[in-house]
C-alpha positions in Angstrom: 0.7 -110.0 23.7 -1.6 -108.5 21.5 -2.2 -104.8 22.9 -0.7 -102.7 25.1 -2.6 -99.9 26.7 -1.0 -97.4 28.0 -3.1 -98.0 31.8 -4.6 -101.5 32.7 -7.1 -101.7 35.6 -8.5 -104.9 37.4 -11.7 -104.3 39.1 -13.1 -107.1 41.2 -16.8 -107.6 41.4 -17.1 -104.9 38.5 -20.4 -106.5 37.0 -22.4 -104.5 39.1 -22.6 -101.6 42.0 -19.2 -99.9 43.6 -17.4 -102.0 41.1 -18.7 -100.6 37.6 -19.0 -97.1 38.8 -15.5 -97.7 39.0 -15.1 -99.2 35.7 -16.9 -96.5 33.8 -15.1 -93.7 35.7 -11.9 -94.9 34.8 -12.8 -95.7 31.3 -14.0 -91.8 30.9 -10.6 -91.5 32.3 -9.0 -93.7 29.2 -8.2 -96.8 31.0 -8.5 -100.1 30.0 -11.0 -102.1 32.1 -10.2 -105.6 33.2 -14.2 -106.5 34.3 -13.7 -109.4 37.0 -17.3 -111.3 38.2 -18.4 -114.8 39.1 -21.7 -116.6 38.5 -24.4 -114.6 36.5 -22.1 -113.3 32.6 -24.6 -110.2 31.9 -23.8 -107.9 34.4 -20.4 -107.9 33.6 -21.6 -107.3 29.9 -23.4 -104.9 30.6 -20.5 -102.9 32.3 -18.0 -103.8 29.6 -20.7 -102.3 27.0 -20.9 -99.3 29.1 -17.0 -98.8 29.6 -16.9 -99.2 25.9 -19.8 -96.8 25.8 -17.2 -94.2 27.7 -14.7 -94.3 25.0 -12.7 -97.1 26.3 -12.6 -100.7 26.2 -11.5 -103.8 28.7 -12.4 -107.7 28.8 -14.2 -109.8 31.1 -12.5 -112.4 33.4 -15.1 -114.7 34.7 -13.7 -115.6 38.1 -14.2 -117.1 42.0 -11.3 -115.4 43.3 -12.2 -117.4 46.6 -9.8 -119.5 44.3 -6.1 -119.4 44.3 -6.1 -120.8 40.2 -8.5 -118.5 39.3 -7.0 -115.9 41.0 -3.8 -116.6 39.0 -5.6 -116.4 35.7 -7.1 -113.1 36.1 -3.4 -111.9 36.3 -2.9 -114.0 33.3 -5.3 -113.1 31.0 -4.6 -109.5 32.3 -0.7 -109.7 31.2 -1.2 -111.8 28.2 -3.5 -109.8 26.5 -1.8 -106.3 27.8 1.3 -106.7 28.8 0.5 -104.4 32.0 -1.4 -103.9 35.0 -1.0 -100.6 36.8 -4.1 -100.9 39.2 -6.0 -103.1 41.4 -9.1 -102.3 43.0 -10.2 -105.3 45.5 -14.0 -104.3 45.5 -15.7 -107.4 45.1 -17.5 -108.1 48.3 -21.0 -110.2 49.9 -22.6 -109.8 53.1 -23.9 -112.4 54.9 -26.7 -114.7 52.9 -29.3 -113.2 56.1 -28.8 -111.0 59.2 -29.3 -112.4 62.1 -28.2 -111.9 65.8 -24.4 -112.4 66.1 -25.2 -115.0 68.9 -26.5 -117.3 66.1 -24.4 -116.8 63.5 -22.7 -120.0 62.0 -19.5 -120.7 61.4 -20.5 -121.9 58.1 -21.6 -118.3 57.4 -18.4 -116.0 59.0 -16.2 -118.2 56.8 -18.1 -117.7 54.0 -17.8 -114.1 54.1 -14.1 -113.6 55.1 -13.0 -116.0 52.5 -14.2 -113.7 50.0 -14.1 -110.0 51.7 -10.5 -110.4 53.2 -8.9 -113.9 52.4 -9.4 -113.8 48.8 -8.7 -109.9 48.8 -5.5 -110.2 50.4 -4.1 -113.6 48.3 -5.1 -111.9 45.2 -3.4 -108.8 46.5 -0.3 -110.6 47.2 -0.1 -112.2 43.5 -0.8 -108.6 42.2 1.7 -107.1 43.9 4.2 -109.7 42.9 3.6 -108.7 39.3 3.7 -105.2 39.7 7.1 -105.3 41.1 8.5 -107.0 38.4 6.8 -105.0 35.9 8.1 -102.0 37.0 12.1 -103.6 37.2 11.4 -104.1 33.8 10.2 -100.5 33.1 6.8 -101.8 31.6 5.1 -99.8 34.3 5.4 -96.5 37.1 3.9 -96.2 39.8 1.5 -98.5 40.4 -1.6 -98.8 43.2 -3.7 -100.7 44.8 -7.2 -99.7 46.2 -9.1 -101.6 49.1 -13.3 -101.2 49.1 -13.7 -100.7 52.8 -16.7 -99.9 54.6 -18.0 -97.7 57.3 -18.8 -101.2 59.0 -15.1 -101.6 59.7 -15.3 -99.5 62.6 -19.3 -99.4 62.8 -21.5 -101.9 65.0 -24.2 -103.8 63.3 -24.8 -106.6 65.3 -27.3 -108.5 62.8 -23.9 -108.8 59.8 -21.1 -109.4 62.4 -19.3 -111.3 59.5 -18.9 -108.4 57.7 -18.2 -105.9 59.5 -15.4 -108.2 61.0 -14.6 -108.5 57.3 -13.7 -104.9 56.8 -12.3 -104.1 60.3 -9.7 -106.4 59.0 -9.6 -105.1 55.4 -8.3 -102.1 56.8 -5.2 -103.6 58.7 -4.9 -105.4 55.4 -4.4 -102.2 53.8 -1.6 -100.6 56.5 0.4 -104.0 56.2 0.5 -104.1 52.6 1.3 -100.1 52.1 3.9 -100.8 54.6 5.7 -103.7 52.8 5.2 -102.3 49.4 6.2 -98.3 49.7 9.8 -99.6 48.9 8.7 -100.9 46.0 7.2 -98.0 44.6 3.4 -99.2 44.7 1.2 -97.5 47.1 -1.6 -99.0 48.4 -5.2 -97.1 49.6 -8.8 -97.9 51.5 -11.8 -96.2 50.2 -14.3 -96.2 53.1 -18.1 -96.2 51.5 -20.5 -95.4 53.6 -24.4 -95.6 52.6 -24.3 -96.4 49.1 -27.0 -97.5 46.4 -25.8 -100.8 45.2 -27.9 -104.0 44.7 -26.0 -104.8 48.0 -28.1 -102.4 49.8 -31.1 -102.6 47.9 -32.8 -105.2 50.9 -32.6 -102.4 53.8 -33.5 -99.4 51.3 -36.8 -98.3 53.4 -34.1 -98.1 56.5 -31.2 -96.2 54.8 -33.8 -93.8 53.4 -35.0 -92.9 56.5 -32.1 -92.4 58.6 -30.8 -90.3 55.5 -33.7 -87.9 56.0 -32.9 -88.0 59.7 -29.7 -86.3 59.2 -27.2 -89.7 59.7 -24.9 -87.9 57.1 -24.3 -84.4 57.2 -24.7 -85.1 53.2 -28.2 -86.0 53.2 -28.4 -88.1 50.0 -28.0 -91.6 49.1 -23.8 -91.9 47.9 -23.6 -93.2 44.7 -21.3 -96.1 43.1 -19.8 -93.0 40.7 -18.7 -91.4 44.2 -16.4 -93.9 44.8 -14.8 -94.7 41.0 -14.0 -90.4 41.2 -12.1 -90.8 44.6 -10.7 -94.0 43.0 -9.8 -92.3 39.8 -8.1 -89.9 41.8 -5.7 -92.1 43.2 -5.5 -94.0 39.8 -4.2 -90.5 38.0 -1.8 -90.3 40.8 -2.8 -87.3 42.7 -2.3 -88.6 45.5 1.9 -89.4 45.5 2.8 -89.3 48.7 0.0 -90.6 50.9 0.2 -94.8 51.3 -1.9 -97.0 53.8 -4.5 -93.7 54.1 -8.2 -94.1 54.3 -10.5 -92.1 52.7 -13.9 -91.7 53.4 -16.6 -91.3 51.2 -19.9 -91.4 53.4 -21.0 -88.3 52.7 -19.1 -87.1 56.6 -20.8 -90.3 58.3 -17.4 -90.7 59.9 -18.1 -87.3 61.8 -18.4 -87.0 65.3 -21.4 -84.6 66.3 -23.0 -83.9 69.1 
């Protein structure tokens, strides 16, 4: 083991979006970045120069986590260059390759989308967790978390990306069951619900989101930003949130607000 760090991060899907805002606002933070991504390598340079850029530094783990021996090697690269891993945020997430009415939807499509939104997510989870248990019997580590990237589509209709909002209704059950099991252990687990957020995700439907922004959809009228969510993120990460497991928290600038 060649350093040891005093806080060790994984971020899925950090190359871009939710998942380096979260990167950099940890690194401001002084945590060490493990920058997880699959296909194209310069985004996730790009977010390790800027993490580095914030005073910190990290590595990049090129990995389909859709894959239960890649999974594996994030964790180990992650231990054997650091010895540690005190957080897991399971952000990296896709939406359906085009919207269409859920009465045409493929099968081919819905699978495609779970596997990586909840199946990988929760498998990965499960190894993560596995670690951190052991890590703190050995005293290497305190306390730590795990943070799911929900969505306002978890309990939102949009008929035209059924796949994933089923994807997130069920990333939020995924959430209670692991915070259940692992309170004992001493890890608590969390949901960040995003709501409208400027990512390359939701770069396609811009000239819709703007408008219904200006409309009034969120009391907040603005755009939420990918920073937004690595601040409520960092949060939990700094522990100021001790004694709150399997709770959402939404940051969708009040979307979630009833009005009349």
């Amino acid at each position: 083991m060649t350093n040891k760090p005093q806080k060790v991060a994984v971020i899925t899907g950090s190359g871009r979006g939710i998942g380096r805002g979260t990167a950099i606002q940890l690194a401001q933070a002084g945590w060490t970045i493990v920058i997880n991504d699959f296909g194209n390598p310069e985004p996730p340079q790009e977010t390790l120069a800027l993490v580095q850029a914030a005073g910190s530094n990290g590595m990049i783990v090129m990995a389909n986590i859709t894959s239960a021996a890649e999974r594996e090697r994030i964790l180990h690269e992650t231990l054997s260059t650091y010895g540690r891993l005190d957080l897991l945020v399971n952000n990296a997430g896709i939406g359906p390759r085009v919207r269409m009415d859920m009465l045409e939807i493929s099968e081919k499509s819905m699978w495609e989308v779970l596997n990586v939104n909840l199946i990988a997510s929760y498998f990965l989870t499960q190894l993560a967790a596995k670690v951190m248990i052991q890590l703190i019997k050995e005293q290497v580590v305190a306390n730590p978390k795990i943070v799911n990237i929900g969505s306002i589509s978890s309990y939102t209709s949009s008929t035209s990306r059924a796949e994933y909002c089923i994807s997130k209704a069920a990333i939020s059950m995924n959430t209670l069951l692991f915070a259940d099991r692992l309170a004992e252990e001493g890890i608590n687990v969390y949901e960040i619900r995003p709501g409208i957020i400027q990512t390359p995700l939701t770069e396609i439907v811009k000239d819709k989101y703007d408008k219904l922004i200006s409309e009034g959809v969120t009391p907040i009228k603005r755009w939420g930003q990918p920073e937004d969510i690595g601040k409520a993120i960092l949060a939990i990460a700094e522990g100021y949130l001790p004694f709150s497991t399997g709770q959402v928290i939404d940051v969708d600038g009040g979307f979630h607000i009833q009005r009349l």
